[in-house]
Steps between C-alpha positions, in 0.01 A plus 500: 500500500614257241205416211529330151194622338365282207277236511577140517827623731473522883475867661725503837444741746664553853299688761672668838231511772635736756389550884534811696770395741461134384626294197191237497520374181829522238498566126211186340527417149229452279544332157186503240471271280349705226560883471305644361206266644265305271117459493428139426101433444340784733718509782913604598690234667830652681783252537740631784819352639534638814906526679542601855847536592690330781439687831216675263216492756506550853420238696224642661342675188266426258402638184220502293611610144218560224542504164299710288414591099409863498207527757432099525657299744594145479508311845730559780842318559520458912866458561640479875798464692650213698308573889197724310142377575248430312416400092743505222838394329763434759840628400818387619684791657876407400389299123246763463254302244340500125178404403268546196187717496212421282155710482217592215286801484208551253661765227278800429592814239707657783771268561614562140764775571536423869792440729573161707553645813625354832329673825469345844584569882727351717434486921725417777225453809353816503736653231348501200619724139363475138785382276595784245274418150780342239416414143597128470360469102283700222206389360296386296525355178148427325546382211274220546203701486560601118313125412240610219156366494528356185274144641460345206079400413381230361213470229283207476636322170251444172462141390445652123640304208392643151471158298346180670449189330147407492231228356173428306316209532278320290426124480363243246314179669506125329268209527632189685771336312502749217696782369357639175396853510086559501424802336274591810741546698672810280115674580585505863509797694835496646628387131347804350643739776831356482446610077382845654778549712744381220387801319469763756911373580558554134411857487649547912865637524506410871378121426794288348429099398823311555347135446204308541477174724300164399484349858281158397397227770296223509271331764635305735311177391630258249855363423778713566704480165158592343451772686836642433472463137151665528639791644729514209259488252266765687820751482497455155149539459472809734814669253254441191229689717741768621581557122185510381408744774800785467395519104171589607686755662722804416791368675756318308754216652712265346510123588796566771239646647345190617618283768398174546477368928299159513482440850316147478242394806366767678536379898545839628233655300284179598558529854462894525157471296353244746618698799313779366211327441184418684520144458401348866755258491746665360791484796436138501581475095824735533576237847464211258762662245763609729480145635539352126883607411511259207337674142363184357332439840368855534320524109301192609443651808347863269345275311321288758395820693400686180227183517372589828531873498371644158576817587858393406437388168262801461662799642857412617680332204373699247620772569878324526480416146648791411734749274582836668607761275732695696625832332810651697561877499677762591254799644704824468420751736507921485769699394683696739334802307168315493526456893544871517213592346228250626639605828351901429201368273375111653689443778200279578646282298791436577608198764694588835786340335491758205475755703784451771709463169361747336637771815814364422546668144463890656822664653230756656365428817240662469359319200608140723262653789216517212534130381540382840245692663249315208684166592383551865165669380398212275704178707421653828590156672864474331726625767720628212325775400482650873868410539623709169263749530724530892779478283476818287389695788831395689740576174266888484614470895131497648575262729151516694323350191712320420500326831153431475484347177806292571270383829224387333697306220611334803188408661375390206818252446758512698855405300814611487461796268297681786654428770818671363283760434364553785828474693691742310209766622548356889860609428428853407264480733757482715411188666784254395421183718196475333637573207762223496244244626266607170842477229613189640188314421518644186862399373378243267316815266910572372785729562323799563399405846822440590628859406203577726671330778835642400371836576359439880878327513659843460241614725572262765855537420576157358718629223603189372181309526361752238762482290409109435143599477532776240670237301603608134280886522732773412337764720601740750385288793683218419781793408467610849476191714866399358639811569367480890626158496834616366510383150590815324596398206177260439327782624636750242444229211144461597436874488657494158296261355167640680254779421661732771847483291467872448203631733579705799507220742696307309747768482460551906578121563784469265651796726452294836630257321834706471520661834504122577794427350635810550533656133428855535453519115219262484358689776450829364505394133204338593318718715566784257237233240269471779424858553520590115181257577387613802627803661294440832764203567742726583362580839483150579858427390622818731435293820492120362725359688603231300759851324611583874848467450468682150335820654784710591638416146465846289398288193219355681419776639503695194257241344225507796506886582 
């Protein structure tokens, strides 16, 4: 027998099947394609090119040759000869004849140190003997099924943003026509809270003033050019207010605090007010207006209808004669250190939004699985909560809660975010069809779900597909699906640059990665770091085949004994 023995080169084997009394069948050659043979997903797929020599095969014969990884067999080749009956390959008697054998068997632990063996029988009519057992190819190399479950989780993102600009409203109202100030109007409710507030902002850290707004209108009734120059003159009135109002006040602001916005006739505000109004004809007066494009046309139309309808003149208009005082602000929210502590002493207080964020500043998870357990608690109907509270449970590797949790985040709102969740436990699970369907309608959610999908790659023995979809991760899976797809030295740059640089696996993979390409230094250099790490991987490394050709090698074998 004749036999290269690494993988990636073909094994060739020639077999002598010998009759009592009777040559039926000459030498047959058998080339594999892969020695030893590879697991790709869950399975073992034998590639055989089968060469029967001329005059190989009686004429009359027929063989059925079965091919076989340690106790599994793969399905029968039927070969027979020129004038033999029945099924199978015909083979020429003088050419003889080659042909290519392909099978797949499910792989299971005990094909990993087995033998590819060629048994069989040949028969002549009622001659019939079992062809001697012949080792053809070794087998089988596993690497595959080092893919960690590292499936990356996602949380359900806060919307939190410490500072939001924010406003306080007041608003001074004019007679028709006029823009003087009446000293009423100061006494006003909303005037003195606006003074109130003014103080209280003062005194407030978290409240900031950046300006103050006079928005000033006038009714929409009357001469255009008048109106806009009432405006103007109501801005300026409503800044001598505002003044008069912040030195009531503790709050101090100089005049760049002001800023002046006459906005003229009020349409929208005129339209909006009747709309909301219980004025019976009121569709038929806004109907009248949006068929009246021209201004001029439209006041005389106001003022016509303010005739007919007093509730116009009495209700409507008034209230358009107007200067808002409009005080812009920044409102500054917690601390970090402040959201800490309200989250142990009021967490009552605090909005979903503070607390998502508020997970976000603890390294423990044990402290996240507090706040989020009081953001589901207290915003039972946010599917966040449920789906980080699933989220620590799967990073402290209690993958039962954290199943459920992810589930009802997801019946609450289905998105992205938990559907990658909930695939990446189908593919521990085990159950990667359902797995795929759940990350694939989740791809929009970012890069994480496709290092999901990377991983069932490996597992379905796709090795470049999860290279693209591991993308830019440094990791051992990404390591590990370029070495199986034969980029080595991509492969050992990943593992470099990855957590694993200097972990026991690492270590291991760097050594496959050398009885790959043949270095015998790499090889035990490496697995001499791996066991430093984890002795128990010496056992493994004893019968991996992926060292077969290294094993007789006394340096080897000093480093695995």
């Amino acid at each position: 027998m004749k036999k290269q023995s690494y993988k990636g080169l073909a094994a060739i084997a020639v077999a002598a099947a010998m009759l009592t009394g009777c040559k039926l069948i000459g030498p047959v050659e058998y080339t594999v394609q892969q020695d030893p043979v590879e697991m790709h997903g869950d399975s073992v797929k034998v590639n055989v090119t089968v060469k029967v020599p001329e005059k190989g095969l009686n004429k009359k014969a027929t063989a059925e040759i079965t091919p076989k990884l340690g106790n599994k067999a793969f399905k029968t080749i039927t070969i027979k000869g020129e004038k033999a009956t029945g099924n199978g390959q015909t083979i020429n008697f003088k050419a003889g004849s080659t042909f290519n054998y392909t099978d797949v068997i499910a792989y299971s632990p005990d094909l990993e140190v087995a033998d590819l063996m060629i048994t069989g029988k040949v028969n002549k009519g009622k001659k019939e003997e079992e062809l001697e057992p012949m080792k053809i190819a070794d087998g089988t190399i596993v690497t595959p099924l080092w893919v960690q479950n590292d499936d990356k989780a996602l949380i359900g993102t806060d919307n939190f943003v410490r500072t939001t600009e924010e406003t306080y409203t007041a608003q001074i109202n004019y007679l028709k026509g006029k823009y003087n100030l009446r000293s009423s109007e100061l006494k006003e409710d909303d005037i003195k809270e606006l003074q109130a507030w003014l103080t209280a902002a003062a005194a407030n850290p978290k409240v900031a003033p950046k300006k103050m707004n006079l928005i000033s209108y006038a009714s929409p009734e009357g001469e255009t050019v008048d109106n806009d120059q009432l405006a103007r003159d109501r801005a300026n009135s409503g800044q001598e207010a505002a003044v008069k109002i912040i030195k009531k006040s503790d709050f101090e602001a100089t005049a760049t605090f002001f800023s002046q916005m006459p906005k003229g006739e009020d349409w929208s505000g005129f339209e909006k007010a009747v709309r909301e109004s219980d004025l019976e004809d009121k569709n038929l007066i806004i109907r009248v207006l949006e068929m009246t494009p021209d201004l001029n046309k439209r006041e005389q139309e106001i003022i016509n209808m303010a005739k007919t309808y007093k509730e116009l003149e009495k209700d409507i208009l008034p209230s358009l004669r107007r200067t808002q005082l409009q005080v812009v602000y920044d409102k500054i929210g917690w601390s970090d250190e402040e959201l800490k502590n309200l989250s142990k002493t009021k967490a009552d207080t605090l909005t979903i939004e503070e607390l998502l964020f508020t997970a976000t500043l603890y390294e423990d998870l044990s402290e996240k699985m507090r706040i989020y357990d009081l953001a589901k608690k207290n915003y039972p109907e946010d599917w966040r909560g449920h789906n980080n509270v699933g989220y620590v449970y799967y990073m402290q590797n209690d993958l039962a809660n954290a199943k459920s949790n992810f589930q009802k985040a997801n019946d609450l709102n289905e998105n992205p975010v938990t559907l990658n969740n909930l695939g990446m436990i189908a593919r521990i699970e085990g159950d990667r069809d359902r797995a795929t369907e759940l990350l694939n309608s989740a791809v929009s959610a970012g890069p994480e779900v496709k290092y999901n999908l990377g991983i069932i790659d490996i597992q379905y023995g796709d090795y470049a597909e999860a290279i693209g979809n591991f993308g830019g991760e440094t990791t051992f899976n990404k390591a590990l699906a370029q070495t199986l797809n034969g980029d080595y030295s991509a492969a050992l740059s990943t593992l470099d640059g990855s957590m694993d640089a200097e972990s026991a696996i690492g270590y291991y993979l760097k050594a496959v990665i050398g009885a790959r390409q043949d270095n015998l230094d790499m090889v035990v250099n490496n697995l001499k770091s791996a066991f430093a790490k984890d002795p128990g991987l010496k056992e493994k490394a004893a019968k991996d085949r992926e060292f077969l050709k290294f094993m007789e090698n006394a340096a080897f074998k000093n480093v695995v004994k």
